[in-house]
C-alpha positions as CSV (number, residue, x, y, z in Angstrom):
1,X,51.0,80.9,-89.1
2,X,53.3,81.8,-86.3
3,X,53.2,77.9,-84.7
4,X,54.9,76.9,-87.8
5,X,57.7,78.6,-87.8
6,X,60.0,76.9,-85.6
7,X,61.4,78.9,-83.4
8,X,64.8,76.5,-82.2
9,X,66.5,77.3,-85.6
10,X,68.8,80.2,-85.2
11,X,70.0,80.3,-88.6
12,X,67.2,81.4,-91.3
13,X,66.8,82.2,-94.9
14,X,63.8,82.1,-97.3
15,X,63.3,82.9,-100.8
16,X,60.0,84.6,-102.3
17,X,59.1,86.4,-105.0
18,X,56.4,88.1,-102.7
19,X,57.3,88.5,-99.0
20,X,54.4,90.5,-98.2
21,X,51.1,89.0,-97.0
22,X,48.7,90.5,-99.0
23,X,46.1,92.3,-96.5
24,X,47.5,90.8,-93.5
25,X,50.5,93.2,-92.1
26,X,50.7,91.6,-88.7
27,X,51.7,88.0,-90.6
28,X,54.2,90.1,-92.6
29,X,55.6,91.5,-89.9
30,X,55.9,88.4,-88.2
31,X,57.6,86.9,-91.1
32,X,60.1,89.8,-91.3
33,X,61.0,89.4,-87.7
34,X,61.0,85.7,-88.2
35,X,63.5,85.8,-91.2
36,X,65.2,89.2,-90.7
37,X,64.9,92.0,-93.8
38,X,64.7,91.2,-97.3
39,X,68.0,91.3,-98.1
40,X,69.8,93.5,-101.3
41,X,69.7,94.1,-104.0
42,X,66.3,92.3,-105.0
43,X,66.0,90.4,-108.2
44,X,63.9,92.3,-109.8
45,X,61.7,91.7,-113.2
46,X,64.0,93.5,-115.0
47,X,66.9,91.6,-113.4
48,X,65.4,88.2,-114.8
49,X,65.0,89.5,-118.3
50,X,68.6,90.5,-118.6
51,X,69.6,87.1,-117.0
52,X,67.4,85.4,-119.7
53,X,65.2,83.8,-116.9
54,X,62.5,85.2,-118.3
55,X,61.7,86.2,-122.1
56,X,61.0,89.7,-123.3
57,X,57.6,91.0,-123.8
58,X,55.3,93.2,-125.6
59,X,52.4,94.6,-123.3
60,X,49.2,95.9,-124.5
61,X,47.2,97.6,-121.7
62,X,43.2,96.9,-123.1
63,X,40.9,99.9,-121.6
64,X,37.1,98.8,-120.7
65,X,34.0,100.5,-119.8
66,X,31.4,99.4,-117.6
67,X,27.7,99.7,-118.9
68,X,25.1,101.6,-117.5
69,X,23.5,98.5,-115.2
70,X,27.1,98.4,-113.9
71,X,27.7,101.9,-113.2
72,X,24.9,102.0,-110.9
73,X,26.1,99.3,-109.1
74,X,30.0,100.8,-109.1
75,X,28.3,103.8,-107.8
76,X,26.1,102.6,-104.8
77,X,28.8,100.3,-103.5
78,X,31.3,103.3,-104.0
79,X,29.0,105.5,-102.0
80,X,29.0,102.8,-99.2
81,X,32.7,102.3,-99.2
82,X,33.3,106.4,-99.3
83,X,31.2,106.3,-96.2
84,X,32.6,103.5,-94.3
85,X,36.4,105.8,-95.4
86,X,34.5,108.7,-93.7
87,X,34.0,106.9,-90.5
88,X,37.5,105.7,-90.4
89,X,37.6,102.9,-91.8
90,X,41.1,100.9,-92.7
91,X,41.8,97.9,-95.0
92,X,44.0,96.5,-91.9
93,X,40.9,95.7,-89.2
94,X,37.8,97.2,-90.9
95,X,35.8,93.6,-92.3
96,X,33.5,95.5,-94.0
97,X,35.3,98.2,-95.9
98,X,37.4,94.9,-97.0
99,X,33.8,93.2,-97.9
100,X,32.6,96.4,-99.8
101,X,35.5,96.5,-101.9
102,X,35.6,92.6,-102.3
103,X,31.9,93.4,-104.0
104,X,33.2,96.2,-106.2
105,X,36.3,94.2,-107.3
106,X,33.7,91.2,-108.3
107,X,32.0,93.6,-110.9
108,X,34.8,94.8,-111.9
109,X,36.2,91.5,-113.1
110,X,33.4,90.4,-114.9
111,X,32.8,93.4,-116.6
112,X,30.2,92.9,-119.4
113,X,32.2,94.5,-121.8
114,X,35.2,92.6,-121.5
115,X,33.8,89.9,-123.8
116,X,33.2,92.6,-126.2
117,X,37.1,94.0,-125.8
118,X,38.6,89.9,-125.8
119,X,36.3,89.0,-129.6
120,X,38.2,92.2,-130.8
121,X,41.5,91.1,-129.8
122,X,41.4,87.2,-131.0
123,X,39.2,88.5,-134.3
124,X,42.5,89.0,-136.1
125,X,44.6,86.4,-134.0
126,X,42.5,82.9,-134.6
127,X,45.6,81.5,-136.5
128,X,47.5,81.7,-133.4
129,X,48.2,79.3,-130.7
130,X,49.5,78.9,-127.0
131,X,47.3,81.4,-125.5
132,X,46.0,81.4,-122.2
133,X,42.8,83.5,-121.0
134,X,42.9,84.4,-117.6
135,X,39.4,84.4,-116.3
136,X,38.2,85.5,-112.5
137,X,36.5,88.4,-110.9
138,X,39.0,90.0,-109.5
139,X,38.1,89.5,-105.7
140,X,40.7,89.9,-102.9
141,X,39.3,86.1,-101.8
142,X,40.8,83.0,-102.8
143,X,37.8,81.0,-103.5
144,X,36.1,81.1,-107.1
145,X,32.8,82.7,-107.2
146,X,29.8,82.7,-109.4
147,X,30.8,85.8,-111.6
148,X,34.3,84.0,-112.2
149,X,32.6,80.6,-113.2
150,X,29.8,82.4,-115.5
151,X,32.9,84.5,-116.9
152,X,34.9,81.4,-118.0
153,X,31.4,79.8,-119.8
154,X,31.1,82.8,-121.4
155,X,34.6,83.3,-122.7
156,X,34.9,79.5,-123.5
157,X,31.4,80.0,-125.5
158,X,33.0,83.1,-127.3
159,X,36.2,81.7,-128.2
160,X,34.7,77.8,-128.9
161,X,31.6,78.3,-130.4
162,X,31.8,81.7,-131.7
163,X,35.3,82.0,-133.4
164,X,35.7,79.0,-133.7
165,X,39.2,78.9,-131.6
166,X,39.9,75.5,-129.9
167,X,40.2,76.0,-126.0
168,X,39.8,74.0,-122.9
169,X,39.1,75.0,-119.1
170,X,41.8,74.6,-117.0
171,X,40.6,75.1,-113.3
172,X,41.2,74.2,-109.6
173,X,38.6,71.6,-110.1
174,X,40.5,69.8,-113.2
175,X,42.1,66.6,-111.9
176,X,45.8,66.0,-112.0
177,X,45.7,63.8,-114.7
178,X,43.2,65.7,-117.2
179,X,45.4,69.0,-116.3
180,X,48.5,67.1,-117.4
181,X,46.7,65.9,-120.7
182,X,45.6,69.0,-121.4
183,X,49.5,70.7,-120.7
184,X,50.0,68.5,-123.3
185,X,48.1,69.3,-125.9
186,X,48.3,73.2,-125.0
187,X,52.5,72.4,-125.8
188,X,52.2,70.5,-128.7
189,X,49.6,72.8,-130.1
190,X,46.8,70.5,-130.2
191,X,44.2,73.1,-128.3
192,X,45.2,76.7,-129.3
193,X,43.9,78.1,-125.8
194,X,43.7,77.4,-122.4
195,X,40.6,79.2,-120.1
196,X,41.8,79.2,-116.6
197,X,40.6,80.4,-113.0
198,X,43.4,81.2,-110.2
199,X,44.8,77.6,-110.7
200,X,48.0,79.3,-112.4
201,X,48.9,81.5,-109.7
202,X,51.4,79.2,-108.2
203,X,52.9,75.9,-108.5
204,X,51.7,75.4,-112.1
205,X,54.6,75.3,-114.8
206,X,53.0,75.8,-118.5
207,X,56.3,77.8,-120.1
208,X,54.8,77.2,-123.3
209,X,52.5,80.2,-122.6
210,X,52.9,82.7,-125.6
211,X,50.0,85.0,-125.3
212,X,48.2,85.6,-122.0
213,X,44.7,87.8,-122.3
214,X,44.1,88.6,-118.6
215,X,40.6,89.5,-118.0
216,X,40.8,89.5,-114.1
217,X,43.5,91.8,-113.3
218,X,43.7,90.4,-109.4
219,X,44.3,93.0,-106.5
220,X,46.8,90.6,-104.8
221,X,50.0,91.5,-105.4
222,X,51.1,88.3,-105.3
223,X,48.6,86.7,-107.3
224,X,50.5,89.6,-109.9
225,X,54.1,88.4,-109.8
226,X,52.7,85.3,-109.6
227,X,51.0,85.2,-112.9
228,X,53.4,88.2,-114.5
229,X,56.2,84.7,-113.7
230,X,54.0,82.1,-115.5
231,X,53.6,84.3,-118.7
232,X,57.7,85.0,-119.0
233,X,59.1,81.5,-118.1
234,X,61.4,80.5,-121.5
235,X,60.5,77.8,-123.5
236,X,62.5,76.4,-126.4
237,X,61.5,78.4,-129.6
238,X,59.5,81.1,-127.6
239,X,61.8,84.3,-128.0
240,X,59.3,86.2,-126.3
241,X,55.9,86.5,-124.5
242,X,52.7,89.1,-125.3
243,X,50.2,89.8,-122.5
244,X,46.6,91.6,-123.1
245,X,45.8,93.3,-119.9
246,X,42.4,94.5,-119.8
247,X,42.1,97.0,-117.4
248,X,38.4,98.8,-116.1
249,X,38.0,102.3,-116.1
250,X,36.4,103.7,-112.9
251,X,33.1,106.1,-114.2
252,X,33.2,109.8,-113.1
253,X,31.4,109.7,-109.7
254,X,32.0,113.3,-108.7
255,X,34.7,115.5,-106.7
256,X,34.5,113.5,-103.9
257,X,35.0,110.0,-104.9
258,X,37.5,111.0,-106.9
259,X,39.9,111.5,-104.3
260,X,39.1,108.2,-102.7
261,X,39.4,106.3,-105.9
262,X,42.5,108.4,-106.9
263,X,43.8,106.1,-103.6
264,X,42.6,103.2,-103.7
265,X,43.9,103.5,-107.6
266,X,47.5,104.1,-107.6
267,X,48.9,101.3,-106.3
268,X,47.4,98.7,-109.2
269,X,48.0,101.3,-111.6
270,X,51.3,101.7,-110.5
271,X,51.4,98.1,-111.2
272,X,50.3,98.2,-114.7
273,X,53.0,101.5,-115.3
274,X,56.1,98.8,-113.8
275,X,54.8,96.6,-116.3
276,X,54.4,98.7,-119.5
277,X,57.9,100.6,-118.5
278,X,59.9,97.1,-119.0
279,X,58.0,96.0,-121.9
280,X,59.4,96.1,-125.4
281,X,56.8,98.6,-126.6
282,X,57.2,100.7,-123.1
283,X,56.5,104.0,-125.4
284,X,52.9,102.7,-126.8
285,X,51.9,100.4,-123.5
286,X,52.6,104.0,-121.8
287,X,50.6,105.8,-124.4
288,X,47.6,103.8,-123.7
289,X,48.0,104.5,-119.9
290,X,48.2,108.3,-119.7
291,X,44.7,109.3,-120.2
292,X,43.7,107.2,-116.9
293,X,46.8,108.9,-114.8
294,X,46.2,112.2,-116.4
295,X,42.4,111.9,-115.2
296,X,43.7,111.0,-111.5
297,X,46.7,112.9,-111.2
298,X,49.2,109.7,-111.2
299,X,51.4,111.2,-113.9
300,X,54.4,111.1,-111.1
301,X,54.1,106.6,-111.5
C-alpha cells in the first residue's frame, strides 16, 4: 500500500466514509500520517439524514438463536479462541486467534435459524417490492465461501419457490451486463427482490433499495457504512428506507467466556445501538436490544 502513495505531493486530502483499515492498524496509521488527521467535524449519519442525503429509516433489530448442532460448535471454537486470549493472543499479529474467530463468524452468519426468522418477516410482506436480502457468512475475509453460497440457494429457494416472491441473485460473479438488466428490473419493479453476496459493499448504486433484510451482519466496519450507505441513498418516490437486521445471540457458555465475549461483543453491538438510536422507531429498535446489553453489561452503549 505504502508504494502507492506518492510521496512528491506535498499537498493532500482524501475523502472516506471509513478511514480505518479494518484489522490492519499499521496501514491506517500509515494513511493517517500520509494524509494528516481526519479533519472536523465529521459528517456523520445523522448529518446526511438532516441534509436529505440520505432517507429516514425504520430499524428492526431480528434476534436469532443458534441450534443445538451449532452450539457445540460456537462452544469448541469459543473454548479455543478463550485459550489462544489466555496465551496472549491479539487480533493485531496473532493469525490464528484471527482464523479462530474467522471460523466462529462463518457459523454465525449462516445460522440455521435465520431462514426460519427471514419466512416470518416476508410471510406478511409478499406484496411488497424493492427488497434486497443480504446474504454472506459473516467472515472477516473478502472472498465468498461455501456457507455464504449455500446461504444464498437457500434463501433464493425460500423466497422463490416457497413464498412464491420473485428474486434474482445478484453476486460478484454476475456479469456487468446481466447485473445492469437485473438493476433494471429490481427499479421498475419487475423482480420484487434481489439476493446478493458482498457485491453491494461498494461501488454499486441501486438507490431504489426500499427494504434491506441483512442476514450477514459483517464484522468489517466498513463493509457496515458501506452497506448502512446503499440502503439510505434517495430515490424519487422512496420517502424512506426499512432494514431487518438479524442479529445472533451468543449461548451461555459460563463465567468465563462471558467476559471474553462481553469484549469481543461491544463494539458490533455498539454498532447496532448507533443504528437503532437514529432510526425513526429508536424507542422500539432499542427495546429489542436491551435484553442482549442487559445480559453483557453494555447498558452504558
Amino acid at each position: 500500500m505504502e508504494s502507492k502513495l506518492p510521496q512528491e505531493i506535498k499537498l493532500r486530502l482524501a475523502l472516506s466514509a471509513t478511514p480505518e483499515r479494518y484489522f490492519d492498524e499499521q496501514g491506517t496509521e500509515r494513511l493517517l500520517k500520509y494524509f494528516g488527521p481526519v479533519l472536523e467535524p465529521e459528517f456523520t449519519l445523522k448529518d446526511a439524514i438532516a441534509a436529505k442525503a440520505l432517507v429516514p429509516y425504520l430499524y428492526y433489530p431480528v434476534l436469532v438463536e443458534l441450534t443445538e448442532s451449532e452450539i457445540e460448535r460456537y462452544e469448541k471454537l469459543t473454548n479455543r479462541i478463550n485459550r489462544a486470549i489466555g496465551m496472549g493472543g491479539d487480533l493485531k499479529d496473532n493469525r490464528v486467534l484471527a482464523a479462530l474467530l474467522m471460523q466462529r463468524a462463518r457459523l454465525v452468519g449462516a445460522a440455521t435459524n435465520k431462514l426460519q426468522a427471514l419466512r416470518q418477516i416476508m410471510s406478511n410482506r409478499l406484496h411488497t417490492s424493492h427488497t434486497l436480502f443480504y446474504c454472506g457468512d459473516g467472515s472477516l475475509a473478502d472472498e465468498v465461501s461455501q456457507e455464504s453460497d449455500r446461504q444464498l440457494a437457500a434463501v433464493t429457494a425460500l423466497l422463490q419457490d416457497e413464498l412464491g416472491y420473485r428474486v434474482k441473485s445478484y453476486t460478484a460473479e454476475t456479469s456487468l451486463e446481466s447485473r445492469e438488466e437485473l438493476r433494471y428490473q429490481f427499479m421498475h419493479g419487475l423482480v420484487q427482490g434481489l439476493v446478493a453476496i458482498r457485491c453491494l459493499d461498494e461501488g454499486v448504486d441501486i438507490p431504489a433499495i426500499q427494504t434491506a433484510v441483512i442476514l450477514a451482519s459483517s464484522n468489517n466496519p466498513r463493509q457496515f457504512i458501506q452497506r448502512r450507505g446503499r440502503i439510505l441513498r434517495p430515490s424519487p418516490g422512496k420517502e424512506r428506507a426499512e432494514l431487518f437486521d438479524m442479529i445472533v445471540v451468543p449461548p451461555d457458555l459460563g463465567r468465563e467466556s462471558w467476559r471474553i465475549e462481553r469484549n469481543l461483543l461491544r463494539k458490533e453491538l455498539q454498532r447496532f445501538v448507533e443504528f437503532a438510536d437514529l432510526a425513526v422507531n429508536s424507542g422500539q429498535a432499542r427495546k429489542v436490544l436491551l435484553p442482549l446489553q442487559e445480559r453483557y453489561g453494555l447498558l452504558e452503549l
